[in-house]
BALOLUM-456857 format. One line per field, with one value per residue (C-alpha): residue in one letter; x, y, z negated; chain. Coordinates in Angstrom, 1 decimal. Each point is the difference from the previous one (the first is absolute). Layout:
BALOLUM-456857
res A / ...
xx X / ...
yy Y / ...
zz Z / ...
chain A / ...
END
This chain:
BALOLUM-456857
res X / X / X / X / X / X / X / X / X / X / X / X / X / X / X / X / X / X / X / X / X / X / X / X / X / X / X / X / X / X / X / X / X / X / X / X / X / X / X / X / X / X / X / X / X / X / X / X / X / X / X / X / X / X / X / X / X / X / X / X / X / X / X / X / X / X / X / X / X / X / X / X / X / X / X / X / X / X / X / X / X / X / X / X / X / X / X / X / X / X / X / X / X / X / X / X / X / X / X / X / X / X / X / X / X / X / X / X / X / X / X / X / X / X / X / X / X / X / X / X / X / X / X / X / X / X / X / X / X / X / X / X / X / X / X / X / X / X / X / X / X / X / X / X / X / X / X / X / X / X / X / X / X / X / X / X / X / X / X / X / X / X / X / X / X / X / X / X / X / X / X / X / X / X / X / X / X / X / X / X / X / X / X / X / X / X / X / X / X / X / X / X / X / X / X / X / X / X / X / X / X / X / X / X / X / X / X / X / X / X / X / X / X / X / X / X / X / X / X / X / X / X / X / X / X / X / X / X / X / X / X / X / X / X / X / X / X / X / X / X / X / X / X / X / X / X / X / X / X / X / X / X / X / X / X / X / X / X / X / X / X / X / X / X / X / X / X / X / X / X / X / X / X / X / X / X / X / X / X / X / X / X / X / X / X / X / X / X / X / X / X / X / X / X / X / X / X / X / X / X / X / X / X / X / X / X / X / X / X / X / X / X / X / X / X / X / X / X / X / X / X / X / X / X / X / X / X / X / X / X / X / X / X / X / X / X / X / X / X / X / X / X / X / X / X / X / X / X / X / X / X / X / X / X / X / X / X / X / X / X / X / X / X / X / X / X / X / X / X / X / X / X / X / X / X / X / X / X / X / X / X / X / X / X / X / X / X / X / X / X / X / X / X / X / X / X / X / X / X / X / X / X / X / X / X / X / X / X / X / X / X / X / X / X / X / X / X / X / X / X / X / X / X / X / X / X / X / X / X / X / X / X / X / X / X / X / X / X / X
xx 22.9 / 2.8 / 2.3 / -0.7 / 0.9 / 3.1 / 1.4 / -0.1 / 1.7 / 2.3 / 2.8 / -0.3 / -0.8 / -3.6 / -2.0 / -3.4 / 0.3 / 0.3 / -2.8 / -2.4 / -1.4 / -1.4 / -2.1 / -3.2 / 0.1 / -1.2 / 2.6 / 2.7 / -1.3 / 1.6 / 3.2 / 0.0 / -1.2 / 3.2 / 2.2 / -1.0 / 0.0 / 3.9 / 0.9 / -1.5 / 2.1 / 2.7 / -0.7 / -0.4 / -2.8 / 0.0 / -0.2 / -2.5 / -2.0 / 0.3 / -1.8 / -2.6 / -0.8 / 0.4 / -2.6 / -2.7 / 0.8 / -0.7 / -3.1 / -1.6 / -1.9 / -1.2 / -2.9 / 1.6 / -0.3 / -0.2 / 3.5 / 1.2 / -1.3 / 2.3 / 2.9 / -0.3 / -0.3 / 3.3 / 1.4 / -1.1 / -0.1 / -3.3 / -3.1 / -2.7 / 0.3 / -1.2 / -4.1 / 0.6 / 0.7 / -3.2 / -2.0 / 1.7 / -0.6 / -3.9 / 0.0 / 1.9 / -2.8 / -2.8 / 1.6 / 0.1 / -3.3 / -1.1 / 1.6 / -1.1 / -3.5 / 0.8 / 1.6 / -2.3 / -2.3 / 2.8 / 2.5 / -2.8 / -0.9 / 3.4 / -0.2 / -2.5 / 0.5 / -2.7 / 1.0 / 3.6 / -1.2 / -1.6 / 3.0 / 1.9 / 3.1 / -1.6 / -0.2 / -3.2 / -2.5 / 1.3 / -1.0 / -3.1 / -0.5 / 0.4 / -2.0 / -3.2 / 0.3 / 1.0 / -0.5 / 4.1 / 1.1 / 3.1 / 0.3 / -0.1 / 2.6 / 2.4 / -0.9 / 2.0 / 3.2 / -0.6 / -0.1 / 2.5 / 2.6 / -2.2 / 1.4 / 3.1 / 1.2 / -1.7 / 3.0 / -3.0 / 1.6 / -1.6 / -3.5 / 1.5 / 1.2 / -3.1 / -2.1 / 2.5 / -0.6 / -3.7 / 0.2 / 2.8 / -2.3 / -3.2 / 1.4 / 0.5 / 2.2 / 3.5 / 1.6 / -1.8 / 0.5 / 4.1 / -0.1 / -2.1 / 3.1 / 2.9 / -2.4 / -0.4 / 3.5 / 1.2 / -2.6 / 1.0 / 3.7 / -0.9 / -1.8 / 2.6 / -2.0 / 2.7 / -1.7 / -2.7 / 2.2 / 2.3 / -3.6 / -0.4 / 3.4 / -0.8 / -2.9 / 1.6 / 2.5 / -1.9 / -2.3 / 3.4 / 1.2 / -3.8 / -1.0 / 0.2 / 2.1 / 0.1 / 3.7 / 2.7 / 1.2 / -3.5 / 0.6 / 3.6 / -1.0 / -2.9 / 3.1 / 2.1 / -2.8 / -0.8 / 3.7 / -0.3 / -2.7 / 1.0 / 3.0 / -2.4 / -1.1 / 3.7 / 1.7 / -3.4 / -0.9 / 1.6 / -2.6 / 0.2 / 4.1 / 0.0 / -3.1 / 1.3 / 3.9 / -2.0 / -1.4 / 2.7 / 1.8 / -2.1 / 1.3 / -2.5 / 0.6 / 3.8 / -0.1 / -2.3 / 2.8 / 2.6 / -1.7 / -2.2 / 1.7 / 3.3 / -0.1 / -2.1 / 3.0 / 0.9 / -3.5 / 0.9 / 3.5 / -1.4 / -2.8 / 2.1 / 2.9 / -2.4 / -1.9 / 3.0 / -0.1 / -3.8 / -0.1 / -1.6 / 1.2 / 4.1 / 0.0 / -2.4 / 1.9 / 3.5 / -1.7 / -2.1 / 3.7 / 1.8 / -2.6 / 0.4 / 4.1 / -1.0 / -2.5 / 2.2 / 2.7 / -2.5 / -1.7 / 3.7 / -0.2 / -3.3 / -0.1 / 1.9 / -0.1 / 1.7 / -2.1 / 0.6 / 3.6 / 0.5 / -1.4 / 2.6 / 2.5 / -0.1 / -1.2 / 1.2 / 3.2 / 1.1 / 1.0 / -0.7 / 1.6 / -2.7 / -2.7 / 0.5 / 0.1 / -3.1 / -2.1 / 0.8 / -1.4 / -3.1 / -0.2 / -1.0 / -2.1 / -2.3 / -0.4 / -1.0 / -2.1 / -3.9 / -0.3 / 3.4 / 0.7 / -2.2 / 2.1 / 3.7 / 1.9 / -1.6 / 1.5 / 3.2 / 0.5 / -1.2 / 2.5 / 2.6 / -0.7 / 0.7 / 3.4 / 0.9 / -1.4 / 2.2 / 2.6 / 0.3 / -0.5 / 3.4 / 2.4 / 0.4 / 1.5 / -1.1 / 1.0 / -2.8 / 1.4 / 0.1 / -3.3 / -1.3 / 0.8 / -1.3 / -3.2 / -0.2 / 0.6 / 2.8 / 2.2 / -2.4 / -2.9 / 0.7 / 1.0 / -2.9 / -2.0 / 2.1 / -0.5 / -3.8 / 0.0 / 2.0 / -2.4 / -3.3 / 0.9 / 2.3 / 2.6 / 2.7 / 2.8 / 1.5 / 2.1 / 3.5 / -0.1 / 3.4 / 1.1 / -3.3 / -1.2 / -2.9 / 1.1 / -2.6 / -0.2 / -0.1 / -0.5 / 1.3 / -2.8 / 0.1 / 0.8 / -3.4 / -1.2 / 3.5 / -1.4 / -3.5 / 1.8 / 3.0 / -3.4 / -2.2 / 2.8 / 0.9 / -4.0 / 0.0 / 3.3 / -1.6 / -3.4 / 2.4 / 1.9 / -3.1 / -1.5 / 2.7 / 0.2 / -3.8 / 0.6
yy 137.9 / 0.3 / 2.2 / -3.4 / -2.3 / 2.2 / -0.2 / -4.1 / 0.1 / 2.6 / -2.7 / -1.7 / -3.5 / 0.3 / 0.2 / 1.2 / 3.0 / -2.2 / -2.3 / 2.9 / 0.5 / -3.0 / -0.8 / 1.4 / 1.6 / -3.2 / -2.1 / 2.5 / 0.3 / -3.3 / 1.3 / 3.1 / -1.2 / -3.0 / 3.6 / 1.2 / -2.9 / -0.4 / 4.3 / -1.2 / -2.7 / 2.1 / 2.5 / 2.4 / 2.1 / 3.1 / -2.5 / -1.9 / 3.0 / 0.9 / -3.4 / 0.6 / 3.2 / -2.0 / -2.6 / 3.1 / 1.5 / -3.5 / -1.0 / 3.0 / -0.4 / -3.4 / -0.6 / -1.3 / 2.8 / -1.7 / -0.9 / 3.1 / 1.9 / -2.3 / 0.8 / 3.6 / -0.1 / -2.1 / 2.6 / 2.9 / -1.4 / 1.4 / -2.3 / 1.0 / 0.3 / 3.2 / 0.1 / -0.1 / -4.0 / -0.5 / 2.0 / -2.6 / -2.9 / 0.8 / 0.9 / -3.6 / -1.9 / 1.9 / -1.2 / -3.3 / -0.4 / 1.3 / -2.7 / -2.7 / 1.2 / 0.3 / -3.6 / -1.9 / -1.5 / -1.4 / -1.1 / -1.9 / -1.5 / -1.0 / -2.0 / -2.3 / -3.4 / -0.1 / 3.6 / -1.2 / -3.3 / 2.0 / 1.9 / -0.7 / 0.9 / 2.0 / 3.7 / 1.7 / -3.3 / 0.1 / 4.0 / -1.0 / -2.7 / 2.1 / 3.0 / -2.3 / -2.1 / 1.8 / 3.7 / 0.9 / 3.2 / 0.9 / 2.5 / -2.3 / -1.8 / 3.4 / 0.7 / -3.3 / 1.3 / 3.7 / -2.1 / -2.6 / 3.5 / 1.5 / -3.2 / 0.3 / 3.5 / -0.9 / -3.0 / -2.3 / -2.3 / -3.0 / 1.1 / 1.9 / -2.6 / -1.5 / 2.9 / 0.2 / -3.6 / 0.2 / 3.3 / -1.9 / -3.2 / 2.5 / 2.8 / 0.6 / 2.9 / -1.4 / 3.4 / -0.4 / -4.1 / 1.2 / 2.2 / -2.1 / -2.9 / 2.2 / 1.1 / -3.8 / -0.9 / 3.3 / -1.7 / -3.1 / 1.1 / 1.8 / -2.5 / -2.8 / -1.9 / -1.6 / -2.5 / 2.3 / 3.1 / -2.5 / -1.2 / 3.9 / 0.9 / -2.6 / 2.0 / 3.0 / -0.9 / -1.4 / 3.0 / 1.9 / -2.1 / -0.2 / 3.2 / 2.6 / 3.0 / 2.9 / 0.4 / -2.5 / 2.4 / -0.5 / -4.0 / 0.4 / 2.4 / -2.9 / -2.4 / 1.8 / 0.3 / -3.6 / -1.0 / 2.1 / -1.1 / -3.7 / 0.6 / -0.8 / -3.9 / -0.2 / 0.1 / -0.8 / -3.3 / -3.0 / -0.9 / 3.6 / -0.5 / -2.2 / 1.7 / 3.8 / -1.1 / -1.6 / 3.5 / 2.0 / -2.2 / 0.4 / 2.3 / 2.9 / 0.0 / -0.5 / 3.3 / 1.5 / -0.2 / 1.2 / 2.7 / 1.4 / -1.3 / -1.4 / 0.2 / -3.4 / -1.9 / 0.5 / -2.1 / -2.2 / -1.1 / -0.6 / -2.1 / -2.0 / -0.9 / -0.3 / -2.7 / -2.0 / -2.7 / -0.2 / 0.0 / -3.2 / 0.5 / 0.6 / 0.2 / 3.0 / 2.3 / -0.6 / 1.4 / 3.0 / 0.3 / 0.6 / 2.5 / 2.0 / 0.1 / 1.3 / 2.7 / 0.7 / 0.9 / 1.7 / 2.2 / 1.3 / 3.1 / 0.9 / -2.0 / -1.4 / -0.7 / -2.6 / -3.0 / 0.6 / 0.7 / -3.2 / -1.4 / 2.1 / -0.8 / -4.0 / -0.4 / 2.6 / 0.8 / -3.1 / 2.0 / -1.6 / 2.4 / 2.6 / -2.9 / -0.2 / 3.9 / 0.2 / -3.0 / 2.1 / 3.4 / -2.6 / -1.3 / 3.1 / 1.5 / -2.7 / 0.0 / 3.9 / -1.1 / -0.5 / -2.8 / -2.1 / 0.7 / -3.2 / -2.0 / 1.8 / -3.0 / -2.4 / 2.5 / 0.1 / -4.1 / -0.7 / 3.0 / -1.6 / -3.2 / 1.2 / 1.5 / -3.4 / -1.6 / 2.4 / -0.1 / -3.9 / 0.1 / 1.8 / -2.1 / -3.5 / 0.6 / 3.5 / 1.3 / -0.2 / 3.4 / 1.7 / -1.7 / 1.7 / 2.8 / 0.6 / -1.4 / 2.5 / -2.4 / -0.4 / -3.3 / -1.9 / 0.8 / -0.6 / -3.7 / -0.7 / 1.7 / -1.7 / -3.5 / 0.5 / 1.6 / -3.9 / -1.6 / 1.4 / -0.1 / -3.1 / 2.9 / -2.8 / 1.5 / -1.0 / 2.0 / -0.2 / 1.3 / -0.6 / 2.6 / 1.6 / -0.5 / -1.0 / -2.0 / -0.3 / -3.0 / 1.2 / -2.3 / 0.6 / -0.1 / -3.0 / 1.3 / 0.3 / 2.3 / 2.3 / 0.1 / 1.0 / 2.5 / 1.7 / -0.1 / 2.3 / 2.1 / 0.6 / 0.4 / 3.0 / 1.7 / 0.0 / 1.5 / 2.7 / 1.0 / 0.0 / 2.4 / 2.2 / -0.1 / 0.7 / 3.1
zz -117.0 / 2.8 / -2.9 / -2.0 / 3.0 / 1.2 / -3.7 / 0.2 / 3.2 / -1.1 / -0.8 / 3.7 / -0.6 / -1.0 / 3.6 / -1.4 / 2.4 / 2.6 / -1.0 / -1.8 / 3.6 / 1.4 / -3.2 / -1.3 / -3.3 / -2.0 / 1.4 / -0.6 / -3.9 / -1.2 / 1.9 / -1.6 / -3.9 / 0.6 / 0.8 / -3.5 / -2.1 / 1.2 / -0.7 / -3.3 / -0.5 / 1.0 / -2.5 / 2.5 / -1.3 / 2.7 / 3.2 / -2.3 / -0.2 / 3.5 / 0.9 / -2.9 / 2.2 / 3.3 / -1.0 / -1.1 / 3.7 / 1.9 / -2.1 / -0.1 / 3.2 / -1.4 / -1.7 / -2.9 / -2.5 / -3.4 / 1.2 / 1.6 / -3.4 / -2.2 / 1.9 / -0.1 / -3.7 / -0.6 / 2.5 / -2.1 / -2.8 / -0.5 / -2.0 / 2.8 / 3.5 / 2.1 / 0.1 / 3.7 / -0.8 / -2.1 / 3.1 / 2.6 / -2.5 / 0.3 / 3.9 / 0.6 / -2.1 / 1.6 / 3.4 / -1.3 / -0.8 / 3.3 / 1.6 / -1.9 / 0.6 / 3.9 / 0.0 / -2.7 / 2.8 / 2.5 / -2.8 / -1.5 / 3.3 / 0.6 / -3.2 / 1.2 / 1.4 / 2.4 / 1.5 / 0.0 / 1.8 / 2.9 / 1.1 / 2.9 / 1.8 / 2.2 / -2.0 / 2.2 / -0.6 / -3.9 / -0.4 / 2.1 / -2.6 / -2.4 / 1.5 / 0.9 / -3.2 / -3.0 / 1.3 / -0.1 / 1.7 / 1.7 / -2.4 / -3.0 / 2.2 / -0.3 / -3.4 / -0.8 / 1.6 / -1.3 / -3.8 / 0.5 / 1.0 / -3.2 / -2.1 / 1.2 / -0.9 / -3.6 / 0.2 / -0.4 / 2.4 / -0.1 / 0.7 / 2.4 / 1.9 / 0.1 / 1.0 / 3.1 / 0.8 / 0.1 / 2.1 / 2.5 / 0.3 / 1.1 / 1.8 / 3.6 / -0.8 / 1.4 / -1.4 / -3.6 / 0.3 / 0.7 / -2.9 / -2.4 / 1.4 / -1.4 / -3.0 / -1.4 / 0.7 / -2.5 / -2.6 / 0.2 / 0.0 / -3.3 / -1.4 / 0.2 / 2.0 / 2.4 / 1.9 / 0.8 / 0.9 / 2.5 / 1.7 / 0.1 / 0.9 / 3.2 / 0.9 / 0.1 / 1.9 / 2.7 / 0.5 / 0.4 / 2.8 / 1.4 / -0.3 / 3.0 / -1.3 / 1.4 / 0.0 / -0.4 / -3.1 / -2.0 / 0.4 / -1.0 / -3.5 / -0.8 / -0.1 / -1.9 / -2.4 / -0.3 / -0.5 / -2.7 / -1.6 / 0.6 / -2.3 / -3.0 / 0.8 / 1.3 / -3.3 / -2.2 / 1.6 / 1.0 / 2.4 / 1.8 / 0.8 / 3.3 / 1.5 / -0.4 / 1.1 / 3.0 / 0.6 / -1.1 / 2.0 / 3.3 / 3.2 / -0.6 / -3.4 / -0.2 / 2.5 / -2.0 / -2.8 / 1.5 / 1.8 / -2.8 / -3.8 / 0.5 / -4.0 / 0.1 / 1.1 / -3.7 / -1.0 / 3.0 / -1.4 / -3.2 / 0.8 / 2.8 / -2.7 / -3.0 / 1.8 / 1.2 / -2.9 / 0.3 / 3.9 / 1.2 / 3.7 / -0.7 / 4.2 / -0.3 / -2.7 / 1.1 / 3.2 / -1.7 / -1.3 / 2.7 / 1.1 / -3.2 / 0.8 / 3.6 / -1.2 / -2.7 / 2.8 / 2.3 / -2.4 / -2.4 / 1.9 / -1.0 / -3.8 / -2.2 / -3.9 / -2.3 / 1.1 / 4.0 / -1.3 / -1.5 / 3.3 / 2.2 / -2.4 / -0.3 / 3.6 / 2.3 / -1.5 / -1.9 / -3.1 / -3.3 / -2.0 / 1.4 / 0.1 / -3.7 / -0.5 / 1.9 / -1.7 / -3.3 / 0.9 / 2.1 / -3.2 / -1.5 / 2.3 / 0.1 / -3.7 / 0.6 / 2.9 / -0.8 / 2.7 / -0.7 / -3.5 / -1.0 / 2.3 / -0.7 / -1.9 / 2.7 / 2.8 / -1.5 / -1.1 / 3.9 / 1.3 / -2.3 / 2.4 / 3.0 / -0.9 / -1.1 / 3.0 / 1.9 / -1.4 / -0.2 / 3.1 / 0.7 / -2.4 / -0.8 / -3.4 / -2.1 / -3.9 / -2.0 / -1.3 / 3.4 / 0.6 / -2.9 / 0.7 / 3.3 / -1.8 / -2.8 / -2.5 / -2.8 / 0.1 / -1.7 / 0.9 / 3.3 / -0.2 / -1.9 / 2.8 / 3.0 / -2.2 / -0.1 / 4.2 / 0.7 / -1.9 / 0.9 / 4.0 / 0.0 / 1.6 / 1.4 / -2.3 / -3.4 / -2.7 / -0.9 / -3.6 / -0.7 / 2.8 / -0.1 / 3.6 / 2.2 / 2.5 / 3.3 / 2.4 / 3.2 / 2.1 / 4.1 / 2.2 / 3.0 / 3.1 / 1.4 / -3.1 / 0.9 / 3.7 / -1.2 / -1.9 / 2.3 / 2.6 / -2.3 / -0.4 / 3.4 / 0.6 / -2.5 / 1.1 / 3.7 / -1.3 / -1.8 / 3.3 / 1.8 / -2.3 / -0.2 / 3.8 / 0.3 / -2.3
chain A / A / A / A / A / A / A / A / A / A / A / A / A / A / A / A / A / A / A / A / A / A / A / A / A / A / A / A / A / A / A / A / A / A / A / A / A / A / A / A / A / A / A / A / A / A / A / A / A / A / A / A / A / A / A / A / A / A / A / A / A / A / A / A / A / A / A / A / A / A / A / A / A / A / A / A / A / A / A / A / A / A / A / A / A / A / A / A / A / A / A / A / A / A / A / A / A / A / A / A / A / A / A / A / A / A / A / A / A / A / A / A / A / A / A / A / A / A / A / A / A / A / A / A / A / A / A / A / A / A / A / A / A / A / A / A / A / A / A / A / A / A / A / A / A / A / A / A / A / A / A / A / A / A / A / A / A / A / A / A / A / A / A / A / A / A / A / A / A / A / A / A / A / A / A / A / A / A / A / A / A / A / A / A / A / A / A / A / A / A / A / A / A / A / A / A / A / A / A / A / A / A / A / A / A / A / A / A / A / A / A / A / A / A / A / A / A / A / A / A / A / A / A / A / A / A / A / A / A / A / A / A / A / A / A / A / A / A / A / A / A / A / A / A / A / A / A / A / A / A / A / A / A / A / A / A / A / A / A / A / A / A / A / A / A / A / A / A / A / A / A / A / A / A / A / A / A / A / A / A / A / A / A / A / A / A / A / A / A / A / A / A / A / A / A / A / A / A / A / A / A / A / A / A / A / A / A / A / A / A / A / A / A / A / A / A / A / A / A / A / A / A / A / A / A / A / A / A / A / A / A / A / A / A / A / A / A / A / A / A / A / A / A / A / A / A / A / A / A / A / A / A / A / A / A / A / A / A / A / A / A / A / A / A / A / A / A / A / A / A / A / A / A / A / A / A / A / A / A / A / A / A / A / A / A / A / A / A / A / A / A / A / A / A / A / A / A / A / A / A / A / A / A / A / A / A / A / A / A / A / A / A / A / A / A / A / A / A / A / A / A / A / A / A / A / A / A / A / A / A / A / A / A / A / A / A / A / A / A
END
């Protein structure tokens, strides 16, 4: 598995090395299978085969075996698999009925209203309930948690996600209920099931921040984690966008990022400038904006790829000719990228945005040409995209087609606005020298 990962990140703008760590090996399948479809649509048939050989190594732990079994035959090119996969076929389905024996009483219970009806919040009364009423077991409690991991490794995960509920509403097991937590969030994750992976995704995150650790480095590993795993509702769910940012956002998790995967900015970025035209609070992302430009600054030394590039570039150094060099390359790693390459055009029309904004920002009067250019676009294509930019935002600006330039209405500010202004600047300048003189 890590020859197949190292291949992938052998050309230095996939980060799967990077990311291959903090996910379990279910969550990291789609990552790796999205690797192999694109060496195939390459026509790369040796790193296509590497994967094939990857995905054998990182499901072969799993209980999946009628899978694992068809892969190793279109790696071999064999018609049967090794008996050793018939012999773990029949070991997994003689586990599976044990457990369905062990849980049949309390999954059935669990079924009926008038059980349901007399649990509580309080977890001892409902197993005393249970105990007195209906003769459940604290081991019948554990054997849902021992199947609901069962289901799981099968990739059966929607009754694994359910199994782990039931355990997590009975048990008093807070390091079973924590694992159960991050066990139904992977299934839910896997099963596309966004709304219930964010209500997940909040659970986690609040037995991370509630839970005693023992060391501060434990805590700071379980963030990482969950920033990783967040990544999926990010970018597969509309609804999951402001609450993740939020987080992502947060102090201990904005530390967390720079401390632990500074590669997330790159995910960050994205999300932050994808979501500008669909941002119901403008006040809020211009803000989460300027933070991206100051992390982007902070972390350079330690990260940097074509999307924090194009970041540095149009906001840190004013270049446009490198902006525009930079959105290209962003361009195509996100298209390479399992999380952004659904979003990649959307990235790169919103990017396209902000070097206009910039850059009207700058001059009253601008060649559409020139403009063009430092958008990536030819001649025309560019007015037709600057036409449809004044249009859409009511951009106070109008087009001289006869000497092909937009001309921008700046108006001056009134005097108090310039006071407000030379104030905040003189504010920042002093923050800078007293930094520098603290240091």
């Amino acid at each position: 598995m890590e020859d197949a990962i190292n291949a992938v990140s052998a050309d230095g703008t996939s980060i799967l090395s990077n990311i291959a760590p903090h996910l379990s090996r279910h969550l990291l399948f789609p990552l790796i299978q999205f690797e192999g479809d694109q060496a195939e649509d390459k026509g790369d048939a040796e790193l296509a085969k590497k994967i094939l050989a990857g995905k054998i190594q990182l499901l072969e732990d799993t209980n999946m075996t009628d899978y694992v079994a068809s892969l190793y035959t279109e790696l071999h090119g064999v018609a049967e698999p090794p008996a050793e996969y018939t012999k773990k076929r029949q070991d997994v389905l003689a586990q599976l009925d044990k457990y369905e024996r062990e849980t049949e009483k309390i999954v059935d219970l669990l079924t009926q209203d008038e059980v349901i009806n007399g649990l509580r919040s309080d977890k001892v009364a409902n197993l005393e309930f249970l105990k007195n009423e209906h003769g459940v077991t604290m081991e019948m409690v554990n054997a849902l948690y021992d199947f609901g991991q069962f289901q799981f490794r099968c990739g059966q995960y929607g009754p694994a996600a359910d199994m782990l509920y039931q355990f997590r509403v009975l048990s008093t097991d807070n390091d079973k209920v924590s694992a159960s937590t991050w066990g139904k969030l992977a299934s839910e994750i896997l099963s596309a099931n966004w709304e219930s992976a964010i209500d997940e995704l909040k659970n986690v995150r609040e037995n991370i921040d509630t839970k005693l650790f023992n060391n501060p480095r434990a805590q700071l590993d379980h963030r990482t984690m969950l920033i990783h795993w967040s990544l999926f509702p990010l970018f597969n769910s509309e609804a999951a966008r402001e609450p993740i940012l939020d987080m992502f956002f947060s102090a201990a998790y904005i530390n967390t990022i720079q401390t632990s995967c500074p590669w997330v900015l790159r995910y960050l970025i994205a999300s932050v400038i994808t979501g500008r035209t669909r941002s119901r609070n403008s006040s809020t992302q211009q803000k989460q904006l300027k933070d991206i430009v100051r992390y982007v600054r902070q972390e350079a030394y330690e990260y940097a790829d074509p999307v924090t590039q194009f970041v540095s570039a149009l906001y840190i150094d004013h270049d446009f000719e490198a902006a525009r060099e930079a959105l290209h390359k962003a361009a195509e790693v996100c298209r390479a990228d399992f999380f952004l390459a659904s979003t990649a055009d959307a990235f790169v029309e919103a990017a396209r945005y902000l070097i206009c904004e910039s850059y009207c920002k700058i001059f009253s009067r601008m060649n559409i040409r020139d403009l063009s250019a430092k958008l990536g676009l030819n001649p025309d294509d560019g007015e037709k995209w600057i036409v449809n930019l004044i249009r859409d935002t009511r951009l106070d600006a109008k087009i001289d087609s006869q000497n092909g330039t937009v001309i921008m209405n700046h108006p001056p500010n009134n005097v108090y606005q310039q006071v407000i202004e030379k104030t905040k600047g003189g504010f920042f300048r002093t923050q800078v020298l007293n930094a520098a003189v603290s240091k």
